[in-house]
Jmol script that loads the backbone (N, CA, C; Angstrom):
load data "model"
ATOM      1  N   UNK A   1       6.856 -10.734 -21.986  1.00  0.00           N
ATOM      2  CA  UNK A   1       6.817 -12.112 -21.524  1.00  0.00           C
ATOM      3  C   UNK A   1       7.910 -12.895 -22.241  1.00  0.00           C
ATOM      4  N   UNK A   2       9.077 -13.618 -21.792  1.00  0.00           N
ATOM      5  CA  UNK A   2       9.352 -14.659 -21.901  1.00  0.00           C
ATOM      6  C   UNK A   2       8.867 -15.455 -22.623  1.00  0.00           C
ATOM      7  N   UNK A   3      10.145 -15.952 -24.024  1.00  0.00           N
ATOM      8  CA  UNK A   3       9.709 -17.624 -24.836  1.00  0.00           C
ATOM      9  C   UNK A   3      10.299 -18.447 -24.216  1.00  0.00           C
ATOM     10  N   UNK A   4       9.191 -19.159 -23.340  1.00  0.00           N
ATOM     11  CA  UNK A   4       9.790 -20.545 -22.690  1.00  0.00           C
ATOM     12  C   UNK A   4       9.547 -21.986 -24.019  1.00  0.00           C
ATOM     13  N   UNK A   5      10.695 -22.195 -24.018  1.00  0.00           N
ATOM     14  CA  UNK A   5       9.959 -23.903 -24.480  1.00  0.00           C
ATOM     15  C   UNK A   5       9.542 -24.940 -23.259  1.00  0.00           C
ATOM     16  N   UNK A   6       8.493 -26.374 -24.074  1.00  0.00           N
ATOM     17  CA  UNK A   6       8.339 -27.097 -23.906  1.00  0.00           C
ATOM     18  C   UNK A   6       8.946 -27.657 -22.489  1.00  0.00           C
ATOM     19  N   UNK A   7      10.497 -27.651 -22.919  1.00  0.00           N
ATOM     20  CA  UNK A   7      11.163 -27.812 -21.914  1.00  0.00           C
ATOM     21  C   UNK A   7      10.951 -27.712 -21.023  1.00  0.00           C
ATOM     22  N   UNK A   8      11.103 -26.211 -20.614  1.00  0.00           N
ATOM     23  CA  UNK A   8      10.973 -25.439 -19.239  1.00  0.00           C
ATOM     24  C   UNK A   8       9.576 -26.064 -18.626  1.00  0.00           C
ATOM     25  N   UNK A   9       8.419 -25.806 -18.901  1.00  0.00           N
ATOM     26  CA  UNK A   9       6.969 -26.229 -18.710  1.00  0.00           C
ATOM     27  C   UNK A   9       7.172 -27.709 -18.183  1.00  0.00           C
ATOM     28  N   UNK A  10       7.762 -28.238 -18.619  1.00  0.00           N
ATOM     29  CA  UNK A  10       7.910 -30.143 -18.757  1.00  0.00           C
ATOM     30  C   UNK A  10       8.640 -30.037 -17.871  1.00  0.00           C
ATOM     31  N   UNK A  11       9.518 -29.517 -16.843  1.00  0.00           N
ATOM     32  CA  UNK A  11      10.507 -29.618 -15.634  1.00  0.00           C
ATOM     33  C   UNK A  11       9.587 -28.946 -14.493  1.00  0.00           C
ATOM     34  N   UNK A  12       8.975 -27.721 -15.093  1.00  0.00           N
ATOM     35  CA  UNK A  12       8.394 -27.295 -13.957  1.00  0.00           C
ATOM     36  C   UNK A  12       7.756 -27.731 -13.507  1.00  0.00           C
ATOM     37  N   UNK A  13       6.532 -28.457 -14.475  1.00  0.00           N
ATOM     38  CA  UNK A  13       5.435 -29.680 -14.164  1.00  0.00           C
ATOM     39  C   UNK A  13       5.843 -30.994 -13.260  1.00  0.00           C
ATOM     40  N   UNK A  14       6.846 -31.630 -13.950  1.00  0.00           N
ATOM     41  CA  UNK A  14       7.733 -32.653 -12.842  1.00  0.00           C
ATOM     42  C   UNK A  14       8.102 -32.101 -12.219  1.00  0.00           C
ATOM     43  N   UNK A  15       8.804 -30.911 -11.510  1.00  0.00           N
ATOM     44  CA  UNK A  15       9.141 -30.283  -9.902  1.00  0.00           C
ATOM     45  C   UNK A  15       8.286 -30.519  -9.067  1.00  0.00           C
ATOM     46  N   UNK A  16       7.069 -29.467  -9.300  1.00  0.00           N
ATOM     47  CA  UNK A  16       5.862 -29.794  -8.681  1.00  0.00           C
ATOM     48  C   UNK A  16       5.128 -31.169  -8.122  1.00  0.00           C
ATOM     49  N   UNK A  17       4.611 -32.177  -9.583  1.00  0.00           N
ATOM     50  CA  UNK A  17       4.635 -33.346  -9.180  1.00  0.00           C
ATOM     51  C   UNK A  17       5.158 -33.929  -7.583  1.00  0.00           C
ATOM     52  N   UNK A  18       6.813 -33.624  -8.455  1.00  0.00           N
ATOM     53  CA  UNK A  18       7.724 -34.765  -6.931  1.00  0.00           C
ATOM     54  C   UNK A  18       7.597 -34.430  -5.885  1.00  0.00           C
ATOM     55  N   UNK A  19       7.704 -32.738  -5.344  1.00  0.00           N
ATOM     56  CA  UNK A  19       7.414 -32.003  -4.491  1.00  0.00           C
ATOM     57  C   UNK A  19       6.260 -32.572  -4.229  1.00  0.00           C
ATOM     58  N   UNK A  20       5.095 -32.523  -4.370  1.00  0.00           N
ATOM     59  CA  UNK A  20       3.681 -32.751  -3.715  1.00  0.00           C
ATOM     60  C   UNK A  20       3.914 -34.504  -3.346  1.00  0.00           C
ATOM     61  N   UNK A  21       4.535 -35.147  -4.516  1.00  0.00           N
ATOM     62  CA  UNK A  21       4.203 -37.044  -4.394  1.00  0.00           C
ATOM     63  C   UNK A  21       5.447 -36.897  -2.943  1.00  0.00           C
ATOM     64  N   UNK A  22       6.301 -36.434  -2.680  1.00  0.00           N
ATOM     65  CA  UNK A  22       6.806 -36.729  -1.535  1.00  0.00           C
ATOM     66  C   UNK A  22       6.101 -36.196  -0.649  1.00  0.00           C
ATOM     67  N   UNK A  23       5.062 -35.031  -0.469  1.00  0.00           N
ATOM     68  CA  UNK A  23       4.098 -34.797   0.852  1.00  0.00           C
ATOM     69  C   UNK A  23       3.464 -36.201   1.162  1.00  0.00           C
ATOM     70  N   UNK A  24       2.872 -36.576  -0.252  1.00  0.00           N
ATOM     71  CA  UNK A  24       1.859 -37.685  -0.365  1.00  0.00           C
ATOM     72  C   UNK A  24       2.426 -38.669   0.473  1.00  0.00           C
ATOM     73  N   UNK A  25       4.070 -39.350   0.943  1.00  0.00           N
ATOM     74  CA  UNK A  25       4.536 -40.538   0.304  1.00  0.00           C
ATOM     75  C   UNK A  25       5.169 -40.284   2.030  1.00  0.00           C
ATOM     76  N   UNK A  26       5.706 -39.132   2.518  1.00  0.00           N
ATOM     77  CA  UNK A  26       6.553 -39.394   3.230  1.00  0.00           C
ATOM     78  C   UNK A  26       5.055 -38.605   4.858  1.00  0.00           C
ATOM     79  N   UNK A  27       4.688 -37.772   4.384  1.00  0.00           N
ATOM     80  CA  UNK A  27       3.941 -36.849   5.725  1.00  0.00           C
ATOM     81  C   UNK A  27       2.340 -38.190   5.991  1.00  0.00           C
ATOM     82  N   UNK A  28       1.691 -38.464   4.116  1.00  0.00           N
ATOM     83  CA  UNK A  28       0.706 -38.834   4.762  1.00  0.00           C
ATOM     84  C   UNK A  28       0.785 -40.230   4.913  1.00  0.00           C
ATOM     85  N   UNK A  29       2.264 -40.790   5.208  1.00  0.00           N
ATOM     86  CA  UNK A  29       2.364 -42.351   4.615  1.00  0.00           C
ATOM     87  C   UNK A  29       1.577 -43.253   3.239  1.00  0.00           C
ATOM     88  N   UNK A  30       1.185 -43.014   2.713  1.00  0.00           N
ATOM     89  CA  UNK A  30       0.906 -43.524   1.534  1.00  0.00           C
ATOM     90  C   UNK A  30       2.429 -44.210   0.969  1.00  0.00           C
ATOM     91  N   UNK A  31       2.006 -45.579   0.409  1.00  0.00           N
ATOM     92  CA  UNK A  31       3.082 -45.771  -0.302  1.00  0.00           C
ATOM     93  C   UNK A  31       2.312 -46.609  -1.420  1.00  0.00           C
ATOM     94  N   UNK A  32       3.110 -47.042  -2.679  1.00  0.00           N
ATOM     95  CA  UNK A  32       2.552 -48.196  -3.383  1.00  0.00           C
ATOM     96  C   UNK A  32       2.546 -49.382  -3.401  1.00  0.00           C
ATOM     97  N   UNK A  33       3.229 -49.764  -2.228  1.00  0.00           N
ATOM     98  CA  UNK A  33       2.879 -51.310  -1.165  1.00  0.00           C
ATOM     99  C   UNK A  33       1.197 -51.206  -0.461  1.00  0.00           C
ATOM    100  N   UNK A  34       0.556 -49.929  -0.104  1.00  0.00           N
ATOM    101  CA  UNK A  34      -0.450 -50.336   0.453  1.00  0.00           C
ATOM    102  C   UNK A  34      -1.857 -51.238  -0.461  1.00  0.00           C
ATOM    103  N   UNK A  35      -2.538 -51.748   0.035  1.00  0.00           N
ATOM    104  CA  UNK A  35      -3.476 -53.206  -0.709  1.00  0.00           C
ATOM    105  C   UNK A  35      -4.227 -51.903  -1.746  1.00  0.00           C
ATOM    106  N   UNK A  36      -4.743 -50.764  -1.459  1.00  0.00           N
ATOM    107  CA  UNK A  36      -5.394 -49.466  -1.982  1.00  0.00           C
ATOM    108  C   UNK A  36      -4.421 -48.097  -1.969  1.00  0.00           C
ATOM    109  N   UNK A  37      -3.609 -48.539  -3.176  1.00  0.00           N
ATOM    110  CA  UNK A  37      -3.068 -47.017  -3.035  1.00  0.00           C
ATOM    111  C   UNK A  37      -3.473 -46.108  -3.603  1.00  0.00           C
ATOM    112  N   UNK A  38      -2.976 -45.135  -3.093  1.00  0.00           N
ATOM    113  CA  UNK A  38      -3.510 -43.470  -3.059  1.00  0.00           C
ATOM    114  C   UNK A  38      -3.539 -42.978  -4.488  1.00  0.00           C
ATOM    115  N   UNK A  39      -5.340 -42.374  -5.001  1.00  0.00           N
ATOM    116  CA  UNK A  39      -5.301 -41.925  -6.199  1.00  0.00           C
ATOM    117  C   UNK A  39      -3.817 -40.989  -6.856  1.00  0.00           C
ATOM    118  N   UNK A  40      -3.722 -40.885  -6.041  1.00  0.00           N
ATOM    119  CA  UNK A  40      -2.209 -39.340  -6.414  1.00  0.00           C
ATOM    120  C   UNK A  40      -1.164 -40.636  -6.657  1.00  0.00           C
ATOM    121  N   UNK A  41      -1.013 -41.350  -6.140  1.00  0.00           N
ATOM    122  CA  UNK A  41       0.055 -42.227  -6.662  1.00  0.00           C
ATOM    123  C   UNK A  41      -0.236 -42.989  -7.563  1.00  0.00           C
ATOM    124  N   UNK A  42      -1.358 -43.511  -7.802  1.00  0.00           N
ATOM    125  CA  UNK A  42      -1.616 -44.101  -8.993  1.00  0.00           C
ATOM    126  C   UNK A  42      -1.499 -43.206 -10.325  1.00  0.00           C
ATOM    127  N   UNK A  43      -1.751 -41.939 -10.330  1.00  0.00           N
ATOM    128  CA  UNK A  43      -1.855 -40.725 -11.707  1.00  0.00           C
ATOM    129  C   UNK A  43      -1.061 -39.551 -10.826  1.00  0.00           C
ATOM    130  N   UNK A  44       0.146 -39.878 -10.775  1.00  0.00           N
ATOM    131  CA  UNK A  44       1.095 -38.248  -9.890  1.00  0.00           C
ATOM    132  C   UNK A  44       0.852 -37.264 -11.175  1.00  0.00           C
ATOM    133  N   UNK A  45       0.153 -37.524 -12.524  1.00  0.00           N
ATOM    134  CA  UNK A  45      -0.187 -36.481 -13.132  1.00  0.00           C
ATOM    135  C   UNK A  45      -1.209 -35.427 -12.437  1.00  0.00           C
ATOM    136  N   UNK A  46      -2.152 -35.542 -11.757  1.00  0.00           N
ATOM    137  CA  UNK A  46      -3.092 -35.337 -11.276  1.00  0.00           C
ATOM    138  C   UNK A  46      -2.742 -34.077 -10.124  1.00  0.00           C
ATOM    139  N   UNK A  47      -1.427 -34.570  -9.725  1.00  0.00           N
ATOM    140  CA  UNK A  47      -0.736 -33.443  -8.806  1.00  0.00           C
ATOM    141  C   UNK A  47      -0.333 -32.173  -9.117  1.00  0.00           C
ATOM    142  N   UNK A  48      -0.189 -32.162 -10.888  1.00  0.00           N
ATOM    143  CA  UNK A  48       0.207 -30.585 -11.078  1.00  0.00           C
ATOM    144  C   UNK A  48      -0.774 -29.767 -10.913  1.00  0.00           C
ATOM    145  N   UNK A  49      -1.986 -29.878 -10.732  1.00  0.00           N
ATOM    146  CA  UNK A  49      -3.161 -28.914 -10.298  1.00  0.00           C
ATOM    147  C   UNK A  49      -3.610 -28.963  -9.148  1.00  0.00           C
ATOM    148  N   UNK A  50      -3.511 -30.387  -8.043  1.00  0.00           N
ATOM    149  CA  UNK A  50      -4.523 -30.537  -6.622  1.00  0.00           C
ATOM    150  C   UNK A  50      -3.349 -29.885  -5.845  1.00  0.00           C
ATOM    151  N   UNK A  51      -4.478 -29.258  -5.070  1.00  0.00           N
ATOM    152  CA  UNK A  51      -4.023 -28.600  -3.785  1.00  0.00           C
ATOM    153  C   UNK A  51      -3.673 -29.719  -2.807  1.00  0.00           C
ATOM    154  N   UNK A  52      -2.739 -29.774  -2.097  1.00  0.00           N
ATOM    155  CA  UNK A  52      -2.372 -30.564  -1.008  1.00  0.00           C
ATOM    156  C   UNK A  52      -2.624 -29.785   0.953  1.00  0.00           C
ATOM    157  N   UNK A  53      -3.726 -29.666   0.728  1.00  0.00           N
ATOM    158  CA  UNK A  53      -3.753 -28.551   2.619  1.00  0.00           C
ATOM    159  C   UNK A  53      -3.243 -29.843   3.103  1.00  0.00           C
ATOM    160  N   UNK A  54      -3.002 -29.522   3.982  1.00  0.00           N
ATOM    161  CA  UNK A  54      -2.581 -30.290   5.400  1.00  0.00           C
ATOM    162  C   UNK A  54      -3.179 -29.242   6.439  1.00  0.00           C
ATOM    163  N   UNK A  55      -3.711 -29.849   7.815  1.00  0.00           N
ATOM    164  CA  UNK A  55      -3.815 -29.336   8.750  1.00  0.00           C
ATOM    165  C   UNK A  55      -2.888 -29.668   9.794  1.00  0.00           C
ATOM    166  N   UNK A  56      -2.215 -30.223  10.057  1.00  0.00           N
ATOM    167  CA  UNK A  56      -1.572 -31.052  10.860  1.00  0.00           C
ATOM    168  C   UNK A  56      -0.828 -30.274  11.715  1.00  0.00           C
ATOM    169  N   UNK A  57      -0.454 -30.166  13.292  1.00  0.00           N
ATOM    170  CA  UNK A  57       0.122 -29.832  13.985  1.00  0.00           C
ATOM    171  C   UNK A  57       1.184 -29.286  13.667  1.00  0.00           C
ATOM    172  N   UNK A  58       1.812 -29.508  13.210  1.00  0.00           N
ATOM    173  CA  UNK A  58       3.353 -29.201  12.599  1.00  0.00           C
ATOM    174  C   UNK A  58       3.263 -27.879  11.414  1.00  0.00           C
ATOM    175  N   UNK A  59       2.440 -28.148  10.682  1.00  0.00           N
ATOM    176  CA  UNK A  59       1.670 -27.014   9.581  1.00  0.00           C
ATOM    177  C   UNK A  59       1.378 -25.906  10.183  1.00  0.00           C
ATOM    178  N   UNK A  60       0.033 -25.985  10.865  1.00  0.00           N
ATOM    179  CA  UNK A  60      -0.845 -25.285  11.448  1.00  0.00           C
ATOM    180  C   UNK A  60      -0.760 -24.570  12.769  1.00  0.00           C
ATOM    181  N   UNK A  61       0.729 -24.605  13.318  1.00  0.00           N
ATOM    182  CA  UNK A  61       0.704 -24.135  14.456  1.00  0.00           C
ATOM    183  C   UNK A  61       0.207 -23.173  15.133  1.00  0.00           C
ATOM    184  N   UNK A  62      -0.065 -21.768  14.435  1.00  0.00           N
ATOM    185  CA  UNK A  62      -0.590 -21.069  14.917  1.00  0.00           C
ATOM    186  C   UNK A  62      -2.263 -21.518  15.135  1.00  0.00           C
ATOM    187  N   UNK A  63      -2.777 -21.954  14.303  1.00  0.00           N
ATOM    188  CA  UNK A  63      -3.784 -22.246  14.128  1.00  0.00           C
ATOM    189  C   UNK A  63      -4.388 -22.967  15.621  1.00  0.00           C
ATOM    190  N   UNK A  64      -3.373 -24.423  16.062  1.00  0.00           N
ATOM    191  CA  UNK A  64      -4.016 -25.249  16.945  1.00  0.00           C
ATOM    192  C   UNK A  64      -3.878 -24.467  18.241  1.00  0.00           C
ATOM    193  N   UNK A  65      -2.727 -23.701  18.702  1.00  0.00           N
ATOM    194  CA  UNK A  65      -2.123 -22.802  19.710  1.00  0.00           C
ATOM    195  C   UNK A  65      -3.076 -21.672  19.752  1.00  0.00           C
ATOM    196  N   UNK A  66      -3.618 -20.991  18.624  1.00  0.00           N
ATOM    197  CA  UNK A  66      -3.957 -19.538  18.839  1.00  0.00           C
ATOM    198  C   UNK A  66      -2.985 -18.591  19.219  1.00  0.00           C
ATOM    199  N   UNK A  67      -2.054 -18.615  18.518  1.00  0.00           N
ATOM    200  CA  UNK A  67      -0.795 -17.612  18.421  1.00  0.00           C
ATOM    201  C   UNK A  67      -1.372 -16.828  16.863  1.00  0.00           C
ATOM    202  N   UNK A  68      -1.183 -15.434  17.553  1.00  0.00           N
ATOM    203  CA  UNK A  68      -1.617 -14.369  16.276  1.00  0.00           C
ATOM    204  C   UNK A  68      -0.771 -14.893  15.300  1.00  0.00           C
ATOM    205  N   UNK A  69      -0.388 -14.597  14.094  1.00  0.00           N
ATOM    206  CA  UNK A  69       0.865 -14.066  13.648  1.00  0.00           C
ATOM    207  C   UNK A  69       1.197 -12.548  13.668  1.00  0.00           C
ATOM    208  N   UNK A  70       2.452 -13.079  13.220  1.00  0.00           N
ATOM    209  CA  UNK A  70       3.145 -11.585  12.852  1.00  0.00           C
ATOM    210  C   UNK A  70       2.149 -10.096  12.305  1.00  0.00           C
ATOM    211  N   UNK A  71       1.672 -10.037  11.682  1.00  0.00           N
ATOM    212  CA  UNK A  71       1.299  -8.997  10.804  1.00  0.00           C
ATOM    213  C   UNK A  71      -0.481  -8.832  11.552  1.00  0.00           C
ATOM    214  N   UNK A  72      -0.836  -9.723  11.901  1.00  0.00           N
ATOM    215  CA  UNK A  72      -2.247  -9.226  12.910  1.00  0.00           C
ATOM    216  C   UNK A  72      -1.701  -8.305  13.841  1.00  0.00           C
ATOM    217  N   UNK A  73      -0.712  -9.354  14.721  1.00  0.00           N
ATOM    218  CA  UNK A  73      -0.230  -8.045  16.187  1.00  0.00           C
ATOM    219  C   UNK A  73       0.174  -6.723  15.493  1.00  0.00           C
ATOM    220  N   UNK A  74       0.778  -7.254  14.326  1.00  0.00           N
ATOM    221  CA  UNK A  74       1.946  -5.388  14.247  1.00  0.00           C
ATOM    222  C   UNK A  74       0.392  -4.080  13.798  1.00  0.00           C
ATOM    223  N   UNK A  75      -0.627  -4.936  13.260  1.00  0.00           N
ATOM    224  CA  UNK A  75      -1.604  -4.464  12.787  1.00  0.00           C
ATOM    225  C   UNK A  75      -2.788  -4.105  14.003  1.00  0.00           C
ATOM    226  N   UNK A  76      -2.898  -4.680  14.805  1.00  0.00           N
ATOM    227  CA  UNK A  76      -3.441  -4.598  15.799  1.00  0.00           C
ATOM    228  C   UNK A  76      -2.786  -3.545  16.910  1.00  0.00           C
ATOM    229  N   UNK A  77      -0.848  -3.360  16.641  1.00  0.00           N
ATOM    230  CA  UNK A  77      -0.823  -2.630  17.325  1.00  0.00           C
ATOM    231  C   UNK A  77      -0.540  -1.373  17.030  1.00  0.00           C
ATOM    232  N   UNK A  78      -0.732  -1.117  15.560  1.00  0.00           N
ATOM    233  CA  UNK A  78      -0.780   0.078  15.051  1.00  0.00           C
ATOM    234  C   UNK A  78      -2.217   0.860  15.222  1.00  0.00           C
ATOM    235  N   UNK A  79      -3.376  -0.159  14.984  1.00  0.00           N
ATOM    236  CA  UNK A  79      -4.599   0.199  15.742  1.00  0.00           C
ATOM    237  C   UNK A  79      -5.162   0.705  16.899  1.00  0.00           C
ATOM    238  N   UNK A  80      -4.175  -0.185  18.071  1.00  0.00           N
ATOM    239  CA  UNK A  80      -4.184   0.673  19.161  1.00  0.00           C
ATOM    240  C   UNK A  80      -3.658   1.773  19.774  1.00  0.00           C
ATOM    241  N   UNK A  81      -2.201   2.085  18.827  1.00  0.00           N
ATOM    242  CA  UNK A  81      -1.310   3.339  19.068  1.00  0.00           C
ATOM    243  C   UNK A  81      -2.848   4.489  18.376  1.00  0.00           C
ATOM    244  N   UNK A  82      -3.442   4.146  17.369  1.00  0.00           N
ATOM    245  CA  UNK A  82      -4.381   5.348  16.922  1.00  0.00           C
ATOM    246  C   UNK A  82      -5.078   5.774  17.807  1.00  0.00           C
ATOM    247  N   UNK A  83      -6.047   4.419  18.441  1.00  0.00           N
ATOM    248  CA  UNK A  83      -6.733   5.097  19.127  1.00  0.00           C
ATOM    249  C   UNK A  83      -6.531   5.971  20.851  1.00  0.00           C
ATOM    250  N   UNK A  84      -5.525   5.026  21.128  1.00  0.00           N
ATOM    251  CA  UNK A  84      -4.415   5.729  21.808  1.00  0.00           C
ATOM    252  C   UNK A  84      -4.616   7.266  22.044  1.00  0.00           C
ATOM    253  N   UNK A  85      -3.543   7.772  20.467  1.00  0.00           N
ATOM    254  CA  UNK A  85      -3.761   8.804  20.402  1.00  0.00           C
ATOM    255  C   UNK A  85      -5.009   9.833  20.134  1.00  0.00           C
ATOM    256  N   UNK A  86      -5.911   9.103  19.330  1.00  0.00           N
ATOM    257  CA  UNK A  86      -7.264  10.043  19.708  1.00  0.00           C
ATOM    258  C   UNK A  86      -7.877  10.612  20.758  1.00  0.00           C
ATOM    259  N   UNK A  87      -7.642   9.138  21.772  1.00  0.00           N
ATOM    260  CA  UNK A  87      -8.458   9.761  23.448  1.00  0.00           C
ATOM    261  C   UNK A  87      -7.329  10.588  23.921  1.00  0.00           C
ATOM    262  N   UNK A  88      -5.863  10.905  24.046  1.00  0.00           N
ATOM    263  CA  UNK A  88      -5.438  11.660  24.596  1.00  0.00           C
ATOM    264  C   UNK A  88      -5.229  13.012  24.053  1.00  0.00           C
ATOM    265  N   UNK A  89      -5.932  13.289  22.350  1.00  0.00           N
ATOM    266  CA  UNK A  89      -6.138  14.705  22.013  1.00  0.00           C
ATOM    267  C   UNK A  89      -7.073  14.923  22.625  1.00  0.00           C
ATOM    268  N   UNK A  90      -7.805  14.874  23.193  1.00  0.00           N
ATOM    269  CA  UNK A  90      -9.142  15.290  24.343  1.00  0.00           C
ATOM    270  C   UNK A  90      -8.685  16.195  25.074  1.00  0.00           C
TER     271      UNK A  90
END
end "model"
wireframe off; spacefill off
backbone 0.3
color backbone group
């Protein structure tokens, strides 16, 4: 393992942060003009651990569509080449 300092930890922590406070700021509109702003903007400390899901159309596409992905079909169609071949050793 790697001696990281302080440093490193203290950048990676703020990466994260900004990364997530711009999901917060720009996808869910939150800003710190609103009359109640958003716990995450009040403590963007709070962001180096919360998960941010989104479901949102744009995210989730397969999801709202019902489009497999990739690796179900290729998996699904390696499944069916088997059985495939089982019924035609008969």
């Amino acid at each position: 393992m790697k001696n990281r300092t302080r440093a490193y930890y203290r950048h990676q922590r703020r990466r994260v942060i900004e990364k997530k406070l711009d999901i917060v700021r720009h996808l869910w509109g939150k800003d710190e003009a609103d009359p109640i702003p958003h716990p995450f903007i009040v403590n963007p400390g709070k962001l180096a651990k919360a998960k941010l899901h989104c479901s949102c159309v744009m995210c989730k596409y397969e999801k709202h569509f019902n489009i497999s992905k990739h690796t179900v079909v290729s998996k699904l169609a390696v499944m069916q080449q088997e059985v495939d071949e089982y019924w035609s050793e008969e």
